[in-house]
DRENMARTI-33751 format. One record per residue (C-alpha): y, x, z; residue in three letters. Coordinates in steps of 0.1 Angstrom, whole numbers, plus 5000, padded with zeros to 4 digits. Each point is the difference from the previous one (the first is absolute). Layout:
YXZALA/...
***
This chain:
805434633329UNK/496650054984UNK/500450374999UNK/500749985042UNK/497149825000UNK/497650234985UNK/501150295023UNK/499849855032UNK/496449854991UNK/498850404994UNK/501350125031UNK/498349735020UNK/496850094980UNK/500350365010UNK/500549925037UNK/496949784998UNK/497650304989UNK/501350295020UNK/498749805030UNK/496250044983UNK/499950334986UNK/498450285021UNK/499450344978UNK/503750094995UNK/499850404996UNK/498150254977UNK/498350265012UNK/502350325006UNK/498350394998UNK/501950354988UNK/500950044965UNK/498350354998UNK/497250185018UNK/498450335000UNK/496450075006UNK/498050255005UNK/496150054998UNK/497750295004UNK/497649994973UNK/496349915009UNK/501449745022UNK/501049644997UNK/503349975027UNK/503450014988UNK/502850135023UNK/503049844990UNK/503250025007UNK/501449795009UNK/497249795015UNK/498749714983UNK/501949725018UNK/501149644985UNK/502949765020UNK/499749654996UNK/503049805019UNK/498349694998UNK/498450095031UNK/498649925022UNK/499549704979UNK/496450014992UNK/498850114967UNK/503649984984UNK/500950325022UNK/496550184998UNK/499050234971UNK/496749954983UNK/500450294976UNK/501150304983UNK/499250014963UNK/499750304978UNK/501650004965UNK/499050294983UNK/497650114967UNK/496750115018UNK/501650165032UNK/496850065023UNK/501749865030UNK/500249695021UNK/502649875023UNK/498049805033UNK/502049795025UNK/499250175034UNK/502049695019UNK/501749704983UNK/502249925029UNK/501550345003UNK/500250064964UNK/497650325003UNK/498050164970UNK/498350264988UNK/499550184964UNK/496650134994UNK/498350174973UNK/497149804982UNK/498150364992UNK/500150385009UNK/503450084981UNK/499250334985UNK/503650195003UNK/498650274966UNK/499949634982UNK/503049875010UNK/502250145026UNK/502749665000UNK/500049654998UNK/503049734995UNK/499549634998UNK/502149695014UNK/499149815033UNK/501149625013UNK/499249825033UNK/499149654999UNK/500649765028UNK/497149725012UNK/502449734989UNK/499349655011UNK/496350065006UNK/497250235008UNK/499449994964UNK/503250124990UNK/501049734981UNK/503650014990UNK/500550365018UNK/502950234993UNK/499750374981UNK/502550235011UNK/501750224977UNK/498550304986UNK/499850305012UNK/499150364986UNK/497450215015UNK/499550394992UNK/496950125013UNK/498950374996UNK/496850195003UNK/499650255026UNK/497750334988UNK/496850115014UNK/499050324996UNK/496449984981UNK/500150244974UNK/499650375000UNK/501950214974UNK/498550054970UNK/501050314973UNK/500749944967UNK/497550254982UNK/496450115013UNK/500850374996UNK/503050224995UNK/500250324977UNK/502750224994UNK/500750394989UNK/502150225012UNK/500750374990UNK/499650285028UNK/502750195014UNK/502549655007UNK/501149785024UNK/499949694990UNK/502649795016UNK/497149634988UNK/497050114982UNK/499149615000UNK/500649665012UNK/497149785020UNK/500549625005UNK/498249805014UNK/501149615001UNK/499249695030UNK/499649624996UNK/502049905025UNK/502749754991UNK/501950155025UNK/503050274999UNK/498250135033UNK/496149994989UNK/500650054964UNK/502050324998UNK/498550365003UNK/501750215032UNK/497950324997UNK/497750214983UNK/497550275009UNK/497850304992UNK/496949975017UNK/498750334985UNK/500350305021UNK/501050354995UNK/501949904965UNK/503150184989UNK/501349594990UNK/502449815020UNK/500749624988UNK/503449795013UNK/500549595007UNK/500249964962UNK/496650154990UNK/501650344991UNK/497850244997UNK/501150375001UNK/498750355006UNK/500950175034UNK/499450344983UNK/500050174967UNK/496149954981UNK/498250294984UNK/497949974975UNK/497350275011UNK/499849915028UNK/499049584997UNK/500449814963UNK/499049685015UNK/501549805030UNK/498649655013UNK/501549825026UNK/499749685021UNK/503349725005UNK/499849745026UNK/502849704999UNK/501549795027UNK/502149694997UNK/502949915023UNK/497749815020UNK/498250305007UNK/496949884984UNK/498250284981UNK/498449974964UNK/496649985007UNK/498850314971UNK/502150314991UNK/500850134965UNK/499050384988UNK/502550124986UNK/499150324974UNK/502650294997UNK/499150224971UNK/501550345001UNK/500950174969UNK/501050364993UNK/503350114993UNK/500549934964UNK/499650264979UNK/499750034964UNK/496950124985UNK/496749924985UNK/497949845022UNK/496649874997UNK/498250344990UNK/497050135010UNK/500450335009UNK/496850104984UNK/498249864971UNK/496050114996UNK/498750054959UNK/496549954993UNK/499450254972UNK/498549764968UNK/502349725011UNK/502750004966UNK/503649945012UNK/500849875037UNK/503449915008UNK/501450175032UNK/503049745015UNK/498749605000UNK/502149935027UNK/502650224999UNK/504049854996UNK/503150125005UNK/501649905031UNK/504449994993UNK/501049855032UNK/501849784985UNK/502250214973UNK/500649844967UNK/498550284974UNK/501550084964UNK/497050234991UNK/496750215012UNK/498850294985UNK/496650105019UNK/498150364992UNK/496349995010UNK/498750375000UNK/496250104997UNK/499850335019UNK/496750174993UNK/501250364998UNK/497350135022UNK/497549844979UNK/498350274977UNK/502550134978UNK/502749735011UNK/497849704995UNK/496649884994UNK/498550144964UNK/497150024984UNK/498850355013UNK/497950094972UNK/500150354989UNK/502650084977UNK/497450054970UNK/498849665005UNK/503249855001UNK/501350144973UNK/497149884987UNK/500549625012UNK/503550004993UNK/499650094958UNK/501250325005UNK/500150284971UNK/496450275006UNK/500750375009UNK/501549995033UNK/499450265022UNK/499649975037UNK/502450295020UNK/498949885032UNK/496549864999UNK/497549985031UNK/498550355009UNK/496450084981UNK/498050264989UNK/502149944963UNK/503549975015UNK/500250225029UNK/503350085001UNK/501449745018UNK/497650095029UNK/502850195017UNK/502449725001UNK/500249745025UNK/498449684990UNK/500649655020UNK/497649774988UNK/502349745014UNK/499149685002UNK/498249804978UNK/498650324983UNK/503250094984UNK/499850394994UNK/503550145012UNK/500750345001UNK/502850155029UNK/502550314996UNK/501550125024UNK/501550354984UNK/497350215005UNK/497449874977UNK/499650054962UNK/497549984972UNK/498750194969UNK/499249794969UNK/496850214982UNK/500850074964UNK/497749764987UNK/501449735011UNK/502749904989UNK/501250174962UNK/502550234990UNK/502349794980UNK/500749685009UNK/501649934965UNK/503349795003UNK/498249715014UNK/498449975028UNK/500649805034UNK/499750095034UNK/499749775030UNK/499550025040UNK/500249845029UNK/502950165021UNK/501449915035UNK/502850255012UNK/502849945024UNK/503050265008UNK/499350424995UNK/501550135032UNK/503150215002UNK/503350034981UNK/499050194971UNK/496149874991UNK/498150214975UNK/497949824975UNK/497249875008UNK/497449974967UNK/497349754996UNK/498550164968UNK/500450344984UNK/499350204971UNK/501450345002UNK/498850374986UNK/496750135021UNK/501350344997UNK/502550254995UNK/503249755000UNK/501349705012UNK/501349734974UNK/498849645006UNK/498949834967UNK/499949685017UNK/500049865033UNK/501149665022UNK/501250095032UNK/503149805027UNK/503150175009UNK/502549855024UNK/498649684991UNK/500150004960UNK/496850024983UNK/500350234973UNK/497450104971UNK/500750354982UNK/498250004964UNK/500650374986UNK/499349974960UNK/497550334986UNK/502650194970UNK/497049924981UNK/500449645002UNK/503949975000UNK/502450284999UNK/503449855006UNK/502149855029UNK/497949725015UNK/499849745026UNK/498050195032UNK/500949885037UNK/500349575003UNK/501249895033UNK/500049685017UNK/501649885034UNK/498549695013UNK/499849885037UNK/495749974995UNK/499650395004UNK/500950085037UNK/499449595016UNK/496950105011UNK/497849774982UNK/497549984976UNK/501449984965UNK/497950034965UNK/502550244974UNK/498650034961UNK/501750264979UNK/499749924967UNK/500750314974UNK/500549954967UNK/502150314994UNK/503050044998UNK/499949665021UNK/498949995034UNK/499849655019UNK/499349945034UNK/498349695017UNK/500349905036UNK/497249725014UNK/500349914959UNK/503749994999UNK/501850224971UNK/502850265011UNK/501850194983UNK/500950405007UNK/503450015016UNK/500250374984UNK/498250204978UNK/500950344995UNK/499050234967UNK/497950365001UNK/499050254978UNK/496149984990UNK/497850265018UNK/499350274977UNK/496750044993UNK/497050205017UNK/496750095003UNK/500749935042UNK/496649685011UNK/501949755018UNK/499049875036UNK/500149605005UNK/501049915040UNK/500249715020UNK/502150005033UNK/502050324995UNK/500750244969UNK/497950334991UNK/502550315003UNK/497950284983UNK/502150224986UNK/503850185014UNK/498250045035UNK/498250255016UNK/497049765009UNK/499349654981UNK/500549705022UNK/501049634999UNK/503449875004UNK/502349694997UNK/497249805025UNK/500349654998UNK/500449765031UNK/498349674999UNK/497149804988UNK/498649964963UNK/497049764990UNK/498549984961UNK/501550274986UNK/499450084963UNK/501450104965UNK/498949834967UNK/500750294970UNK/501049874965UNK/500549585013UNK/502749835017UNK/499549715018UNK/501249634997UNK/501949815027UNK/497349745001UNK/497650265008UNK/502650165028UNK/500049655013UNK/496749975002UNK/499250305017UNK/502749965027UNK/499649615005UNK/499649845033UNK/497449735008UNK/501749875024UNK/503649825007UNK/502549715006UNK/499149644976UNK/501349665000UNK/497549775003UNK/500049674978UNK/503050224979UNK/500749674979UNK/501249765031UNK/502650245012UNK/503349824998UNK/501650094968UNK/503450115022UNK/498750265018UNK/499450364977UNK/497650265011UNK/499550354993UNK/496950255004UNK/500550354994UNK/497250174980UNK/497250045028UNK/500949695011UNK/500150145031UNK/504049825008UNK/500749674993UNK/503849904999UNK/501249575002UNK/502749864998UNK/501149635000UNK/502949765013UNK/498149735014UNK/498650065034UNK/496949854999UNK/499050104961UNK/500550315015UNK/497549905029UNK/497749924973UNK/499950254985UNK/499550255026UNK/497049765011UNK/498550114969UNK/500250415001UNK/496450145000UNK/498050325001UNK/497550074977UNK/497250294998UNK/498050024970UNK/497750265008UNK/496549905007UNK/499550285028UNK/504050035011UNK/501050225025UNK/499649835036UNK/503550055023UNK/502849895006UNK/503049924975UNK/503449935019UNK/502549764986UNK/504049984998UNK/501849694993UNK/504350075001UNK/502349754993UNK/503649974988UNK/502249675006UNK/503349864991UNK/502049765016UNK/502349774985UNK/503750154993UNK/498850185036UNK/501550365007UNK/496850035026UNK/496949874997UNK/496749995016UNK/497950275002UNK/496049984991UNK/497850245018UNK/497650154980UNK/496549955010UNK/496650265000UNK/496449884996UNK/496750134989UNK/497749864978UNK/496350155011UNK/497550094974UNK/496549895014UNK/497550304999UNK/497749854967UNK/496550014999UNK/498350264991UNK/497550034971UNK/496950165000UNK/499250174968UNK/496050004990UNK/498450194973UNK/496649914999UNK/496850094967UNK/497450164994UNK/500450325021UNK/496850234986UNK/499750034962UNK/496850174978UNK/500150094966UNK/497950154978UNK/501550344985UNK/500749894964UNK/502549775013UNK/502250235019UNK/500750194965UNK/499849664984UNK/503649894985UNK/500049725018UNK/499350225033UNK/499249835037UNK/502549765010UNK/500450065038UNK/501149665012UNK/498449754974UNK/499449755030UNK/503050055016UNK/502149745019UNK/503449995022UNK/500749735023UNK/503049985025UNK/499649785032UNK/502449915029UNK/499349875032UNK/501649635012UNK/500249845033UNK/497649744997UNK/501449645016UNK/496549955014UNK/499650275016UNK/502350175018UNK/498550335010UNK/498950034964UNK/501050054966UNK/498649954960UNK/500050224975UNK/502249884964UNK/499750164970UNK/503750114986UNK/501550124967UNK/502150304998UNK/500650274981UNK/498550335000UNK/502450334998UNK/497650314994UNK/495850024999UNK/498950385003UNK/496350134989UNK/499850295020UNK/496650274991UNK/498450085034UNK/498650345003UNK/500650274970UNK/502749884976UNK/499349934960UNK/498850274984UNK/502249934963UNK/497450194978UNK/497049785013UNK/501549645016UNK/503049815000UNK/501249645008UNK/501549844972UNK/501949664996UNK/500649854965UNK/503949984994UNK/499349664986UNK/498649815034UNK/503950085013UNK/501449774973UNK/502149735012UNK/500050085035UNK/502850155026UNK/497650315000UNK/499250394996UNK/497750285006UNK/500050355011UNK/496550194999UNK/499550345013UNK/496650185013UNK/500649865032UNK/500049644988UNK/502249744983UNK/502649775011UNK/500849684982UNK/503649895013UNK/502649754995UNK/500749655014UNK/497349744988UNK/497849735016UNK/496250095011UNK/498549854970UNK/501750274978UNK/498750185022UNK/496750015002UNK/500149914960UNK/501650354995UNK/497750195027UNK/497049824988UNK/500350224968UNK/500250355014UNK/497450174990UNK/498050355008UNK/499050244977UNK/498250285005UNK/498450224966UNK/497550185024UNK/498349795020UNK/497250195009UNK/501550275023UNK/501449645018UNK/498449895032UNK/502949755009UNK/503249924997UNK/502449785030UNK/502849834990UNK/502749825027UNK/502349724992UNK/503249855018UNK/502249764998UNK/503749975009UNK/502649765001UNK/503650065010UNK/499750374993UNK/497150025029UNK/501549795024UNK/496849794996UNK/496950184987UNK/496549914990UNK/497050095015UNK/498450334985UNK/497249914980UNK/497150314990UNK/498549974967UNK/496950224994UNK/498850134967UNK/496750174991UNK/497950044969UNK/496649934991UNK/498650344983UNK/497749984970UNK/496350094998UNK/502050324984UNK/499850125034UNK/496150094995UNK/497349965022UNK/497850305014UNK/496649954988UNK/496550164999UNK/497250094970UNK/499049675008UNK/501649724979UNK/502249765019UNK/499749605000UNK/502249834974UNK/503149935016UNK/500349624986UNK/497049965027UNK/502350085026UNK/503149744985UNK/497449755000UNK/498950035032UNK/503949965013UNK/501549724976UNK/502649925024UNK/501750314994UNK/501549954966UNK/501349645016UNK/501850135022UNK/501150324980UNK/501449744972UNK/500549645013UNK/500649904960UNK/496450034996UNK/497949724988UNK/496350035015UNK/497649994968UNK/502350104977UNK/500250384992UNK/503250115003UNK/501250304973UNK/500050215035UNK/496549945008UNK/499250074962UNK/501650335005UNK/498350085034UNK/496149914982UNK/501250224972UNK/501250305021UNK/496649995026UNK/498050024963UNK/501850284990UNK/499550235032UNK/496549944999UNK/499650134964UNK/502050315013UNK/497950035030UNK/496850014982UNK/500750214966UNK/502150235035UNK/496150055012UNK/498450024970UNK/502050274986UNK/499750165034UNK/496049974998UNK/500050184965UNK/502450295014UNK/497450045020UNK/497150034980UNK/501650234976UNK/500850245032UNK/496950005009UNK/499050094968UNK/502550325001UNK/498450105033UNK/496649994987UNK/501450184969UNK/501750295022UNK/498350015029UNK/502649895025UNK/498549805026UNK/503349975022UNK/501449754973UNK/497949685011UNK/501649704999UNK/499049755024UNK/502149614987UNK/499049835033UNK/502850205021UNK/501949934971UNK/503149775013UNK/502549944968UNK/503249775003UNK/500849804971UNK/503549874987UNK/500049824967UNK/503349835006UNK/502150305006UNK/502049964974UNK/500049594996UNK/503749915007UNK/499249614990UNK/497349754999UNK/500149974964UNK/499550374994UNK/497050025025UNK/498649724977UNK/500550174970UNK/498350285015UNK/497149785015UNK/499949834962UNK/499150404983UNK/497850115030UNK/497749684994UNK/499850104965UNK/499450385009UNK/496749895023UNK/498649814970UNK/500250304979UNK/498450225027UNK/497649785010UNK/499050004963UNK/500050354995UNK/498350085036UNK/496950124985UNK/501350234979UNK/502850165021UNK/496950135026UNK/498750204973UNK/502650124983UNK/502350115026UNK/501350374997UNK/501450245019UNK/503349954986UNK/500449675007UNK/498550075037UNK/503150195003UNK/502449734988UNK/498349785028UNK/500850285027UNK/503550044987UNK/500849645006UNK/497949935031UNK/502650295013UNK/503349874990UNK/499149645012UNK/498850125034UNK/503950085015UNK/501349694990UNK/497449835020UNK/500550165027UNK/503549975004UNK/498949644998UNK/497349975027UNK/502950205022UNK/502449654999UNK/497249895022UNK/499749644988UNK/496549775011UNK/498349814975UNK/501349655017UNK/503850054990UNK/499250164964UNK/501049764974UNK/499750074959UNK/502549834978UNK/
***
């Protein structure tokens, strides 16, 4: 009953209160929306619209809507109600919405309802609801590329389907803005076409010649159509087709002469296009055969290069330059050549005689000869010999006692033994075949004989005679032999003699050294080259690679595994000239290489390469000789032992000119050092006469220098390579002598200079030599007695200054002692002359009286007598002995004056006539040299 109770008392309740309640419903609005906003404004479209059913109306307040509220972390939107009855409102954005930042937006939304009140109070929230809103694009960014500039290579001769790829990139959030629809070339007249994608390709094939270098403007534009606001360049290199090689050479390399070792390839690599590599073997060739005598030498004679190089004395020269002394080489035809190298050309129709004297008989069975040779093919099938150097019978027959000569390319030498020296089978005709004898360049060949052995060297490389055939000796004869160069003497077995066997070709230094051989240092020597191939810095060459030189280091062979050791080491090939004065020109160069490939039945294939190396023209010196170019000497000391030395004062200077920095129109003078090859005295005028003069060099002022001396009556020569100071040390003590110096006047002497075998010379400088005669020469004087001479030395005291600039004023010198002693002397003679002259007279005029004949008379003042007192004084110490006993003579006459006047008798009148005539020729012969009183001098 309770329970009843209860129930019926809550429904009553219930009834009770539904009576006063009002706000019934909640708020009712879609469970999902979807909105839309363009960004950079604040309105949001969505859909569907933003509407909220109450159905409490049209109670007031219960079924009107207050609100929408906005559950969401920082969402930048607001939800505003536009009309509470209706339920209407509107989502806006609080700020710009910037799509790039965030292009959506989901939060939660709920309407509430105005509820009992304006206030709101107890209002109903509807349930929630999900809203989607998305950002619409705007299109405010250009397209931007990715990189400021674009480089690529291509190779000419291809079509390139996409050389590169441009992109450029937009900010856009949108599919529409953001993405890239096109690209273009805004450069014009381009062989380029680009696609959508940024492609870039060539319309046409690219040649290398023609243009390396291609630039090119790109323009982008998005799907908007909105262009990027700067274009890119894009730089298209184009590169040959590949093709292995060197590259990186110069094709010519300039050498300043005096600059050492400079290397020719800094830059240069080897370019494999890609091909792995197992080895490299690279030749680099020096080719300087039209240099000289196939390169650059020392082109001294051959005397001073034998000289220079040690070599053993006696050589003779075959083919020296035409003189007075060896004229018969004036027929041949020289070529001075370059670089004063004396060459002499045969062309099969020229041919010398060696004179008798020159070259001796026997040769013994040791002696060398040695040439120059440079002799390509004989023409046609059968070639006849063709002989350098001959020595065959002058007359009545024909044998050859030894000669060189080619045949068919084989250089043979034919030695045919006397029966007095050997009488059995021996060793005659030595052949040799080597590819030097007909290649048309210069080659240096040395036969060595030491009998029965015979050895040959090429450029100083031994060979050995391929045959060598045996002869009978020649039998002997009383038949002169005839030495020839260039062809063989026929002059016997033929109806007129003539040469034969011409040779075809060139020959330089040829000569023949009797009774020596010579060693293959000296052959080296004399055929070296100064210049050739090096490696600079030797020691930092990669240990794998090995390198070669032949002997005139003129090729150079590498060879390595490594690509770039081998790179290296090419990088480091140089050219070197030692010569001070080298021959200017150019050298050409040859670099070949060899490859192999990996396990590779082809392989690449390196081109070989040509280039020069130019030799600058060096500066010339200029040679000066400069002293004391008029010499005087008194006559005792031209048959002095000592003699005159000619160039006691002598000096030799060498200058160049250099371009001065300052100035450039100008240049300065620098004093060089060299070496000096030959210095000839030449006598100007009449040559030496040997019985009364000579020049004369001491053997001893040669010791320890590169030097010799020839002397003839035309002059001396002092050769051999030296320096200046040894020199003028050496011509500083030539000397002249000459045993008769009275019947002198003067002499003239000339002296040159040469370097290089008189490719540079001196200037010609004059010496002059006279002599200072002796009061010997007499003086023409009267009755009447003469003034002392030491009146007239003291009246000119600068005189014996100047004649001897040792002289110390106030001190007597031993000379000036002499002079006193001689002028004392002659005036004894000159008075006890007259005196004895006076008494002739009287006792002739005594005779007349005596036999009456008046046409005897004697008149003494007409009476003109020369004396000469020092007629037979050869040396200042005899005249002083002689002054010393004439002195002591007056003091006996004047002693005995007295009684000489009356004693004297007609014998010894006589005795005075006798002498006065034997002195009178004598003094005239005297007076006749013409001498004045102001150049006598008494010693």
């Amino acid at each position: 009953m309770l329970r009843i109770a209860g129930v019926l008392a809550v429904v009553a309740l219930g009834l009770s209160s539904a009576h006063t309640k009002v706000n019934k419903h909640k708020p009712w609005i879609e469970t999902s929306y979807h909105g839309v906003i363009t960004e950079n404004t604040d309105i949001v479209l969505l859909d569907p619209p933003l509407v909220a059913l109450d159905k409490d109306a049209p109670i007031p307040y219960a079924g009107e809507i207050c609100a929408f509220n906005i559950h969401g972390l920082e969402a930048p939107f607001e939800a505003v109600v536009l009309n509470g009855t209706s339920g209407e409102g509107q989502l806006r954005a609080r700020g710009l919405v910037d799509c790039e930042l965030q292009k959506e937006y989901t939060f939660i939304i709920q309407a509430h309802d105005c509820g009992s009140g304006p206030g709101g109070t107890e209002g109903k929230k509807s349930h929630k609801a999900v809203v989607h809103i998305q950002v619409n694009d705007v299109n405010e960014f250009a397209p931007v590329f990715r990189e400021p500039q674009y480089r690529a290579a291509v190779t000419e001769g291809k079509i390139y389907d996409s050389i590169l790829q441009v992109e450029a990139t937009d900010q856009d959030c949108s599919p529409q803005y953001s993405q890239i629809c096109n690209y273009q070339i805004t450069t014009t007249n381009t062989p380029f076409a680009i696609d959508r994608n940024g492609n870039i390709r060539n319309t046409e094939k690219l040649n290398y010649d023609h243009q390396q270098e291609y630039e090119i403007q790109v323009t982008a534009w998005d799907c908007g159509q909105k262009r990027a606001l700067h274009s890119v360049p894009v730089h298209i290199d184009v590169r040959p087709v590949c093709k292995p090689g060197w590259q990186g050479w110069n094709k010519r390399v300039d050498y300043e002469p005096g600059t050492g070792s400079k290397q020719l390839f800094t830059q240069m690599h080897l370019e494999t296009c890609g091909e792995p590599l197992s080895s490299v073997r690279t030749t680099v060739e020096l080719q300087t055969s039209h240099i000289g005598k196939g390169c650059d030498r020392e082109t001294y004679s051959e005397k001073s290069l034998q000289k220079l190089c040690g070599a053993s004395s006696g050589s003779t020269d075959l083919l020296p330059a035409p003189s007075t002394a060896t004229n018969w080489t004036a027929s041949l035809v020289s070529d001075s050549g370059r670089d004063s190298d004396l060459i002499f050309r045969f062309d099969g129709r020229q041919a010398a005689k060696i004179p008798d004297w020159v070259v001796p008989q026997n040769l013994t069975d040791h002696f060398t000869i040695a040439t120059w040779m440079k002799h390509g093919p004989s023409p046609g099938l059968r070639a006849e010999k063709e002989t350098l150097l001959c020595n065959s019978d002058k007359t009545e027959m024909n044998r050859h006692h030894y000669s060189l000569y080619v045949h068919n390319c084989r250089l043979v030498f034919l030695l045919r033994r006397d029966f007095t020296q050997v009488d059995t089978f021996r060793p005659a005709e030595f052949h040799w075949k080597l590819e030097q004898i007909c290649d048309k360049e210069w080659h240096y060949y040395v036969i060595n004989v030491e009998f029965p052995v015979v050895t040959l060297y090429v450029d100083g490389v031994t060979y050995d005679p391929y045959l060598v055939t045996d002869d009978w000796p020649i039998h002997p004869s009383q038949i002169d032999v005839q030495l020839t160069v260039g062809a063989c003497w026929q002059g016997g077995e033929v109806t007129k003699p003539r040469f034969t066997q011409y040779f075809r070709g060139s020959l330089s230094g040829l000569t023949i050294r009797p009774g020596k051989i010579e060693s293959q240092k000296v052959i080296s020597c004399l055929q070296a080259c100064k210049e050739g191939l090096d490696i600079n810095s030797l020691e930092s060459l990669d240990k794998s690679i090995k390198f070669h030189f032949n002997p005139a280091q003129s090729i150079l062979v590498m060879e390595g595994e490594d690509l770039e050791n081998m790179n290296t080491a090419v990088r480091k090939v140089s050219y070197i000239n030692s010569r001070q004065f080298p021959t200017p020109g150019v050298r050409r160069l040859q670099i070949s290489t060899t490859v192999q490939c990996f396990g590779e039945d082809t392989c690449i294939t390196i081109p070989t390469i040509d280039a020069v190396v130019m030799v600058l023209q060096p500066s010339e010196p200029r040679i000066t000789i400069t002293g004391v170019e008029r010499l005087s000497r008194p006559a005792s000391n031209f048959r002095a032992t000592e003699g005159i030395s000619l160039f006691q004062d002598l000096h030799i200077i060498s200058t160049v000119t250099r371009a001065d920095t300052a100035a450039r129109h100008t240049g300065i003078l620098e004093e060089i050092i060299h070496n000096l090859d030959y210095c000839d005295v030449l006598v100007l005028g009449e040559e030496l006469s040997p019985e009364l003069e000579s020049l004369q060099l001491q053997p001893t002022s040669l010791l320890g220098k590169h030097l010799d001396a020839t002397n003839s009556t035309s002059g001396m020569s002092i050769y051999g390579v030296d320096s200046m100071s040894n020199y003028e040390q050496v011509i500083r003590q030539v000397r002249y002598y000459n045993w008769q110096p009275e019947q002198l006047t003067e002499r003239r002497f000339r002296l040159t200079c040469s370097e290089l075998n008189g490719r540079y010379t001196s200037n010609e400088f004059n010496v002059e030599v006279s002599v200072w005669h002796s009061s010997e020469a007499g003086e023409h004087v009267s009755h009447m007695v003469a003034p002392p001479l030491y009146m007239q030395v003291v009246h000119h005291p600068a005189m014996i200054n100047d004649l001897y600039p040792n002289h110390v004023s106030g001190l007597p010198s031993a000379a000036t002692v002499v002079i006193v002693m001689c002028i004392a002397a002659l005036v004894v003679v000159v008075v006890l002359g007259i005196y004895r002259i006076h008494v002739t007279h009287q006792q002739e005029v005594k005779l007349a009286e005596t036999n009456k004949e008046t046409d005897m008379n004697w008149d003494d003042s007409a009476l003109t007598i020369t004396v000469n007192p020092m007629e037979n004084l050869e040396e200042p110490q005899a005249a002083e002995e002689e002054a010393s006993e004439e002195d002591e003579e007056e003091e006996e006459e004047e002693e005995d004056d007295d009684e000489e006047d009356e004693e004297v008798t007609s014998a010894e009148s006589d005795d005075s006539e006798e002498e006065v005539d034997v002195q009178l020729p004598r003094m005239q012969h005297s007076s006749r040299k013409g001498q004045s009183w102001e150049t006598t001098r008494c010693y």
